[in-house]
C-alpha positions in Angstrom: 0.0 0.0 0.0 1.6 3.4 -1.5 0.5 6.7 -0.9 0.8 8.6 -3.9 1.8 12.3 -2.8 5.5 13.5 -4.1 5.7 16.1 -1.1 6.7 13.4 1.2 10.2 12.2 1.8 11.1 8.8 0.5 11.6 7.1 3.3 8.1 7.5 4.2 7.2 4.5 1.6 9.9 2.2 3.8 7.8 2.9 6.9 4.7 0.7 6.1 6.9 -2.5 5.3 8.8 -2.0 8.0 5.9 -2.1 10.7 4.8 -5.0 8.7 7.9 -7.1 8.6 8.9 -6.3 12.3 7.5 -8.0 15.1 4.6 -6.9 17.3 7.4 -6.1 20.3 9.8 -4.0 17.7 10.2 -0.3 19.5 10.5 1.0 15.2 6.5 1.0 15.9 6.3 4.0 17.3 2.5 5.9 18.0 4.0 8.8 16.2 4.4 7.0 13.5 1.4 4.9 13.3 -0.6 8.1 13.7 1.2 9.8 10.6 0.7 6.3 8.6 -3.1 6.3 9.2 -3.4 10.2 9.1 -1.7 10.1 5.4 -4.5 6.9 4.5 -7.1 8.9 6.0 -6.4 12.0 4.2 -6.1 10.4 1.0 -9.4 8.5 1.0 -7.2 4.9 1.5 -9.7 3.5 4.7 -8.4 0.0 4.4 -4.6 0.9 4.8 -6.0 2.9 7.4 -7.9 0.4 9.6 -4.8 -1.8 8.7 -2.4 0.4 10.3 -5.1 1.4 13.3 -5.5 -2.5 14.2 -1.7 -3.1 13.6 -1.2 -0.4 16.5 -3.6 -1.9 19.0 -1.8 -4.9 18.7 1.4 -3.4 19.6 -0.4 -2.0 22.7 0.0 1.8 21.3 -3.3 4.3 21.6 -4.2 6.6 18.5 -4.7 10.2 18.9 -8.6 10.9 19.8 -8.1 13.3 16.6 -6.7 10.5 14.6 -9.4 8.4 15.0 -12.3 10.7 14.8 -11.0 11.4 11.1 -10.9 7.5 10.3 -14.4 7.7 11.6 -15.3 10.9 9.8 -14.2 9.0 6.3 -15.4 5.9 7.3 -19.0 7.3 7.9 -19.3 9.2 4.3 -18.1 6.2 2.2 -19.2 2.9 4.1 -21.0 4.0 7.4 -21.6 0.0 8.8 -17.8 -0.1 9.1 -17.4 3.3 11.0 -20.9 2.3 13.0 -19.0 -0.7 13.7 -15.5 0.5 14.3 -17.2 3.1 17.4 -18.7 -0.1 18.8 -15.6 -2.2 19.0 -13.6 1.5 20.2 -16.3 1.5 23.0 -16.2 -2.3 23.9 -12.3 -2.4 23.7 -12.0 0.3 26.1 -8.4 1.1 24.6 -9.2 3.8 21.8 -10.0 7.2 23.4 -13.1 8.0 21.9 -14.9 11.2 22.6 -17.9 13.3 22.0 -16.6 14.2 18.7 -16.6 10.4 17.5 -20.3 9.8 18.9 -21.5 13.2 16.9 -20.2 11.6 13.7 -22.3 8.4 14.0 -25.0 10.3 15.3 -25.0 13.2 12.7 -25.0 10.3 10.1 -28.1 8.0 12.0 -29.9 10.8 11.6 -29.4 11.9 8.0 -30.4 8.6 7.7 -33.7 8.7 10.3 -32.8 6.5 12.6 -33.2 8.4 15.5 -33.9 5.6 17.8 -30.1 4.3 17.3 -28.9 8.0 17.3 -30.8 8.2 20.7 -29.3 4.4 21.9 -26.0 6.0 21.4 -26.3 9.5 22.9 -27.4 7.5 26.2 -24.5 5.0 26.0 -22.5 7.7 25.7 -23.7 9.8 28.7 -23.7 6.1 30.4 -20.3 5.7 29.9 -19.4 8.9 31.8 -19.7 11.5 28.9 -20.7 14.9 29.8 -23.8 16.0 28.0 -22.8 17.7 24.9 -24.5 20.9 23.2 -23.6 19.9 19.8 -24.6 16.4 20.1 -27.6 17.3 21.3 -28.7 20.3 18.6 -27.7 17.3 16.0 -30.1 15.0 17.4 -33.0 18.1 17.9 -32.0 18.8 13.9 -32.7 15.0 13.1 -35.8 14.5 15.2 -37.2 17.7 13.5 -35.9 17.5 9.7 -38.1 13.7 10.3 -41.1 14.9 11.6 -40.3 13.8 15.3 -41.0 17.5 16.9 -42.4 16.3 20.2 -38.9 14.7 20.4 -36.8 17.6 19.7 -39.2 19.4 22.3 -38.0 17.1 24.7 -34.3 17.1 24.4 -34.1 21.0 23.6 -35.8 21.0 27.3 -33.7 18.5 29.2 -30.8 19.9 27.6 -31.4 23.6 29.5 -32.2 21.1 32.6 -28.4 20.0 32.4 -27.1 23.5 32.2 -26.5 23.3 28.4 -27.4 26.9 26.8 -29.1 26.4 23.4 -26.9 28.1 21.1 -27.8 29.5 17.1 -28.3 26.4 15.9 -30.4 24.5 18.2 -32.7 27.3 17.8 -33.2 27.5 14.2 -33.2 23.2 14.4 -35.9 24.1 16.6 -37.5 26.8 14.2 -37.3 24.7 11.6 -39.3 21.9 12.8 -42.2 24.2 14.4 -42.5 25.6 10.9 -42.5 22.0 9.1 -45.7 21.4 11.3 -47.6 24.4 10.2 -46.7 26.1 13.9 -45.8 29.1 12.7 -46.6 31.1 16.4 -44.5 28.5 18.2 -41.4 29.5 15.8 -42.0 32.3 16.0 -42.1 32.8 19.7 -38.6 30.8 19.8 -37.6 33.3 18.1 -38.5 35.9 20.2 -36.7 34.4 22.8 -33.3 33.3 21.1 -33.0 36.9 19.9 -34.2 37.7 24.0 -31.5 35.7 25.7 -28.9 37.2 23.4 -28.2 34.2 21.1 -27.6 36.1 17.5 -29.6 34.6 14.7 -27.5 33.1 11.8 -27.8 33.0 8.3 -29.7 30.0 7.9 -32.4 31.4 11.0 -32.8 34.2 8.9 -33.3 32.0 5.4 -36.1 30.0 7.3 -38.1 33.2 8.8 -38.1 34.6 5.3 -39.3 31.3 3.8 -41.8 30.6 6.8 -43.0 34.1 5.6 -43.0 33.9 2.2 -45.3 30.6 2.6 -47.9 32.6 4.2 -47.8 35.2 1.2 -46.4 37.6 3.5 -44.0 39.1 1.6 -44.0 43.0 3.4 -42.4 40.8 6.6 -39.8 38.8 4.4 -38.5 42.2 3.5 -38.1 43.6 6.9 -36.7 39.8 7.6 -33.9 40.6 4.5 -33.3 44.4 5.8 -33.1 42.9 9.5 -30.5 40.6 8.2 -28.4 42.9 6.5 -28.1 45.7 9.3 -27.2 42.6 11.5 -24.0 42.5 9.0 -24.8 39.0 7.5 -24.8 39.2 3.6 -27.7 37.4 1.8 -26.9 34.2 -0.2 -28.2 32.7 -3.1 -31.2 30.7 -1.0 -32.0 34.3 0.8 -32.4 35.1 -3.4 -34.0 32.5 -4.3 -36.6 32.6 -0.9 -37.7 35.6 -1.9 -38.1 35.4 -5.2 -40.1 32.1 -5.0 -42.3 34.3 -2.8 -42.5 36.4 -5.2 -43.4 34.1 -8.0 -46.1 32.6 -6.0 -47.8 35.5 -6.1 -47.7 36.1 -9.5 -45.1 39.1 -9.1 -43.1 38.4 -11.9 -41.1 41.7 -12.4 -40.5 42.5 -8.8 -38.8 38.7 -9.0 -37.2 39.5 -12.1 -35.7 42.7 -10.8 -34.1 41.2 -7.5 -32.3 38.2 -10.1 -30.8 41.7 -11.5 -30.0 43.0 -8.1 -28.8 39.5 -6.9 -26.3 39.4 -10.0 -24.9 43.3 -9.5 -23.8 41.9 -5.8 -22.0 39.7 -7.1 -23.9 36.2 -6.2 -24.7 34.1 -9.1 -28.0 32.3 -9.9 -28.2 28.9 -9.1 -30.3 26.4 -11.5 -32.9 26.7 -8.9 -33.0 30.3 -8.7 -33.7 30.0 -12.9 -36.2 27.1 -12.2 -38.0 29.4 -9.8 -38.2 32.4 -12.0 -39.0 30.0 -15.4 -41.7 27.9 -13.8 -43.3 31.4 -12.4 -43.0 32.8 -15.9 -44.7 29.7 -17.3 -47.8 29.4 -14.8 -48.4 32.6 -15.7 -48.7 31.4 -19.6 -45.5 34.1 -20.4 -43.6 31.6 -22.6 -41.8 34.1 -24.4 -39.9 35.2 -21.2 -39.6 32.3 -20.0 -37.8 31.1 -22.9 -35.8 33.9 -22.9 -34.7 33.1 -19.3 -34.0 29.3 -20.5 -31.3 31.4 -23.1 -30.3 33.2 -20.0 -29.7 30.5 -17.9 -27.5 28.7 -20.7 -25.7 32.0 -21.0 -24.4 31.6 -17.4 -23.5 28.6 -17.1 -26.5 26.6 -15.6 -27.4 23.4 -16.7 -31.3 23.2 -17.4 -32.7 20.0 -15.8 -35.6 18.0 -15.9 -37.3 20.5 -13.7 -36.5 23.1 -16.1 -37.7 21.7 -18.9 -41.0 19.7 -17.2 -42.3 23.8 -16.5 -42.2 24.7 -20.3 -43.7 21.8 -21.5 -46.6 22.6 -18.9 -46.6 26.3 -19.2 -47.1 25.2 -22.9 -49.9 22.5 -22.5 -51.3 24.8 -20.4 -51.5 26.9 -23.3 -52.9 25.0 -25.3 -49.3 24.9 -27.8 -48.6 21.2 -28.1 -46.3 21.7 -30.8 -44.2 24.3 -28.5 -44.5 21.1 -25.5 -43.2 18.6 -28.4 -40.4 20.9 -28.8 -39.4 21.7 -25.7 -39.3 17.6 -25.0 -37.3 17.1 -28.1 -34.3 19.3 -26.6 -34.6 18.1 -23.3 -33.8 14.8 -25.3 -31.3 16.2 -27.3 -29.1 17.4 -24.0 -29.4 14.2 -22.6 -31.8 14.5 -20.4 -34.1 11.8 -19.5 -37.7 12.0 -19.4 -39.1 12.0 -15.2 -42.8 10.7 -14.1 -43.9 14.2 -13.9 -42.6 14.9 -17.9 -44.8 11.7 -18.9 -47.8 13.0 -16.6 -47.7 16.4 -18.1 -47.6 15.4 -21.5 -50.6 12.8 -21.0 -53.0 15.7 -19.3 -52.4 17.8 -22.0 -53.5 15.1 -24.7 -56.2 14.4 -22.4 -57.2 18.1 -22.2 -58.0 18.1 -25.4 -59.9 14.7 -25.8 -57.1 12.7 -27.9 -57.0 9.8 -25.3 -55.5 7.1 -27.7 -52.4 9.8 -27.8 -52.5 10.6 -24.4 -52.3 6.1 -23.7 -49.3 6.2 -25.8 -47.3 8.1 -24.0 -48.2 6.2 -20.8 -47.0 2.9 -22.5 -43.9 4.9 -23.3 -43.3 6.0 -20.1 -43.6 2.4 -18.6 -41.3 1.7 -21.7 -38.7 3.3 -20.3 -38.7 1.8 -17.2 -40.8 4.5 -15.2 -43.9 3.0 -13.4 -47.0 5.7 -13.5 -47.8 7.2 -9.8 -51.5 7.7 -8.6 -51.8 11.3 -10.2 -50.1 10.0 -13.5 -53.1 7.0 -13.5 -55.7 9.8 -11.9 -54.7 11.4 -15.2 -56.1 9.0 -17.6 -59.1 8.5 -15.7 -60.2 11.7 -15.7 -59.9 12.1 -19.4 -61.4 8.8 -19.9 -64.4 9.9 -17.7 -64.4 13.7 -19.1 -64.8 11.6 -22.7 -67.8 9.8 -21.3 -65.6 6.1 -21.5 -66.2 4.6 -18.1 -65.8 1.3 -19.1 -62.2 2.5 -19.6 -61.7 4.4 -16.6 -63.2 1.3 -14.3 -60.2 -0.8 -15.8 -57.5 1.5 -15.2 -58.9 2.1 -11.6 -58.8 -1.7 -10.9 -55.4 -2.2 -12.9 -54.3 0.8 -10.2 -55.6 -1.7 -7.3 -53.5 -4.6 -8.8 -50.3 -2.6 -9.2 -51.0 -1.9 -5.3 -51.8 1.5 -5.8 -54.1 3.2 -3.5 -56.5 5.5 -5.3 -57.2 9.2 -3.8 -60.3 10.9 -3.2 -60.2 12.9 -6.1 -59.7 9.3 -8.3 -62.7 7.9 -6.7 -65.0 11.2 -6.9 -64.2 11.4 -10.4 -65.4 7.9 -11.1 -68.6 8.4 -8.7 -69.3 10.8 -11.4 -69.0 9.3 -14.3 -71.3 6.3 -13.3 -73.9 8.8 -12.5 -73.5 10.6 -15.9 -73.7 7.1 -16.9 -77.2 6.2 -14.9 -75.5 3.8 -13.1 -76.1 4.0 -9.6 -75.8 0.8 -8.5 -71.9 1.4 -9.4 -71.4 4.5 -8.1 -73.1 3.6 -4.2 -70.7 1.0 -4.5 -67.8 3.0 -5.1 -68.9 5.2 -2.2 -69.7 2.7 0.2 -66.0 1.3 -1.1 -64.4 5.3 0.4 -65.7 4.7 3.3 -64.2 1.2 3.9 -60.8 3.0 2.9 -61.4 5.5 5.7 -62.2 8.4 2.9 -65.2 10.9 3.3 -66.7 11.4 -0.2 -67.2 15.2 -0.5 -70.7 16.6 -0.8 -70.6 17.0 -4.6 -70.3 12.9 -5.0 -72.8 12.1 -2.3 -75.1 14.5 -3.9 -75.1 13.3 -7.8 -75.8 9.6 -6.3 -78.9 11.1 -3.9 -80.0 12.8 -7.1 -79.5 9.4 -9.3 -81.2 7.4 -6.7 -84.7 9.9 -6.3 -84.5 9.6 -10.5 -84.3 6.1 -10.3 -87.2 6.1 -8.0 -85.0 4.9 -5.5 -86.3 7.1 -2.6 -85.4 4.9 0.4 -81.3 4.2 -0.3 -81.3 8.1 -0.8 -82.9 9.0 2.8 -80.4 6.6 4.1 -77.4 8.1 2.0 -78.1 11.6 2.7 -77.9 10.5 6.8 -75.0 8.9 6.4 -74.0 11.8 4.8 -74.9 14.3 8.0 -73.5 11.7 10.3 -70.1 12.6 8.2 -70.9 15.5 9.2 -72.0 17.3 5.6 -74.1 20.0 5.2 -76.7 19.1 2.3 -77.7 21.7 0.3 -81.1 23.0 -0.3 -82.4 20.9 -3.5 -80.9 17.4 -1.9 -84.4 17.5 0.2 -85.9 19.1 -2.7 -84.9 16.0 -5.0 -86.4 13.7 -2.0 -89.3 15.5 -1.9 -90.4 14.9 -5.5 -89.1 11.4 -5.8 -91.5 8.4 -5.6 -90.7 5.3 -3.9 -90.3 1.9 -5.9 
């Protein structure tokens, strides 16, 4: 095993064949030496040599540096993490390697990137077990993975016993906390925690500020992801390309297209270059709002500086021109996301099938689902919800049924929407008997159909003379808890029983 770096002296190379021709007991093996051997593996991405070299030194009863190790670990973790997982657990059981919190937060860090937290948790309390002192950054890794996973009550509870053991939450166990308020839609409880981060002197941090402005920004409040940006900048922290692209997605939501298109302008004279996201934002914005000549004119921008287009890029203008009707402009735009290599997603297919189903031509719109499942790609419920819909819009039924039970055999579970839209088009068809069954079928399933489905089969029924399985349909209906409207009792009223 050679390291291949021609600042080191030559006799470097003699050093690993010496430890490995001496005997265990030779003094030549030296922990200065076996610490620059697996330092020099580490660094150069060589983990075998280096776990080699770290087992050869146990066995000559020598201890690596703590630092030595952790960087093992650090590699270890980032290119096979079952041997670093393994490699802390036989450091821990050997008792011989001097592992510290730093080592634990590397397998931890990585158990949670991962989500599982209950291992990261298993190991954060062997840790303290073993004597460890309780460890700020250990724990603002674990609140960080029990909130990125959904797991808030979690991160409530160590962010609290972490204050009971003295620990002072620092910038970035508040904005982990933050974070994970605002991923549950509890936008006041962020809030607040900001309130009091900013109270008990902790300094908010780029990413804190990033996050407020998003949180913002998803509420359409846009005046108070400007004072967010302002606050930012008088607190000395210089925006970066997500602060950009926050506020332009903002922006773009609301359908302010030039005010977005001026701060990529004002982004650029500060110097911080558009990402492909920050084009994908702006493009897909542009597209929504059926402006295909600027968007495509942003797409020539976008090559001009060096950003790639993706599939993203290219799945919002073949939708912005479905949308618009322009299937030869869609065709195009597919034909040079071909022609740059660029393979066609789920969400390409799915677009392309709505729009042939927008317009009625469902025997195209089939096609380019067998293509899609051509290529490998297997159709998701919305791709499938597709069809059906065009199916039923086209009065074909008998076609929608089969692709709704083909759905149930690919394991599928159809949504509400899939099921409503079926309801319907048995009752367009007259068929009643069908549609009840569909709708008793929701409620097996734990759906609620809405009120729209429940009423076309109470109006089907009283046509059908079928008074009684209406009165009973329209309770089960309030028991839902449904308001009827007006002409469902209206519709009873007038129906004669068979």
């Amino acid at each position: 095993m050679q390291i291949k770096h021609h600042h080191l002296p030559l006799q470097f190379f003699r050093i690993p064949k010496m430890i490995k021709t001496q005997p265990v007991s030779t003094p030549l093996s030296t922990s200065l030496i076996f610490d620059l051997l697996i330092h020099a593996h580490t660094k150069f991405r060589n983990s075998e040599a280096a776990i080699f070299y770290l087992h050869r030194m146990l066995a000559c009863s020598l201890v690596p540096k703590s630092n030595t190790f952790n960087n093992l670990l650090l590699l270890l973790s980032s290119t096979h993490f079952p041997k670093a997982l393994a490699l802390l657990r036989e450091a821990n059981a050997g008792g011989r390697i001097p592992i510290d919190a730093c080592s634990y937060n590397i397998i931890i860090s990585r158990l949670c990137d991962a989500g599982e937290l209950t291992e990261a948790l298993r190991l954060q309390t062997l840790f303290e077990s073993c004597g460890g002192a309780p460890n700020l950054i250990m724990y603002t890794i674990l609140i960080a993975g029990h909130c990125k996973n959904g797991s808030l009550d979690e991160g409530r509870r160590l962010f609290s016993r972490l204050r009971e053991m003295g620990l002072a939450p620092n910038e970035f166990t508040y904005t982990a906390m933050i974070n994970g308020c605002f991923k549950r839609g509890l936008r006041e409880e962020g809030l607040q925690l900001c309130n009091e981060m900013k109270s008990v002197g902790v300094v908010p941090n780029l990413h804190t500020y990033n996050s407020l402005m998003a949180e913002y920004c998803k509420d359409c409040n846009m005046d108070n992801a400007f004072k967010v940006f302002d606050e930012m900048r008088l607190g000395g922290f210089a925006p970066n390309v997500v602060s950009y692209n926050v506020l332009i997605g903002g922006l773009c939501r609301q359908s302010r297209l030039k005010e977005a298109e001026k701060l990529l302008g004002r982004m650029r004279k500060e110097g911080i270059r558009p990402s492909t996201i920050t084009f994908n934002i702006l493009i897909n914005g542009f597209c929504k709002a059926g402006k295909m000549l600027k968007a495509l004119s942003l797409l020539d921008c976008m090559k001009a500086c060096g950003s790639c287009p993706t599939a993203i890029t290219y799945n919002a203008i073949i939708d912005g021109f479905s949308r618009s009707g322009d299937l030869n402009g869609a065709s195009c735009a597919y034909k040079e996301m071909k022609e740059r290599g660029l393979n066609p997603t789920e969400v390409t297919y799915t677009i392309l099938i709505d729009a042939f189903a927008r317009i009625g031509d469902m025997e195209r719109a089939v096609q380019v689902y067998h293509l899609m499942e051509s290529s490998g790609l297997r159709g998701d419920v919305h791709t499938v919800g597709v069809l059906i819909r065009g199916f039923c819009a086209e009065g074909r039924v008998k076609n929608a049924a089969s692709l709704f039970r083909m759905m149930l055999e690919k394991g599928l579970k159809p949504s509400n929407v899939i099921y409503e839209t079926i309801i319907h088009g048995y009752c367009h068809e007259g068929s009643s008997f069908r549609a009840l069954k569909l709708l008793r079928e929701m409620g097996e399933n734990g759906m609620v159909p809405n009120v729209g489905s429940y009423g076309m089969v109470i109006r089907l029924l009283c046509r059908e003379g079928k008074r009684r399985e209406a009165e009973v349909l329209l309770k089960e209906m309030q028991g839902a808890g449904l308001q009827p409207q007006d002409w469902f009792f209206r519709e009873l009223s007038v129906a004669e029983v068979k």
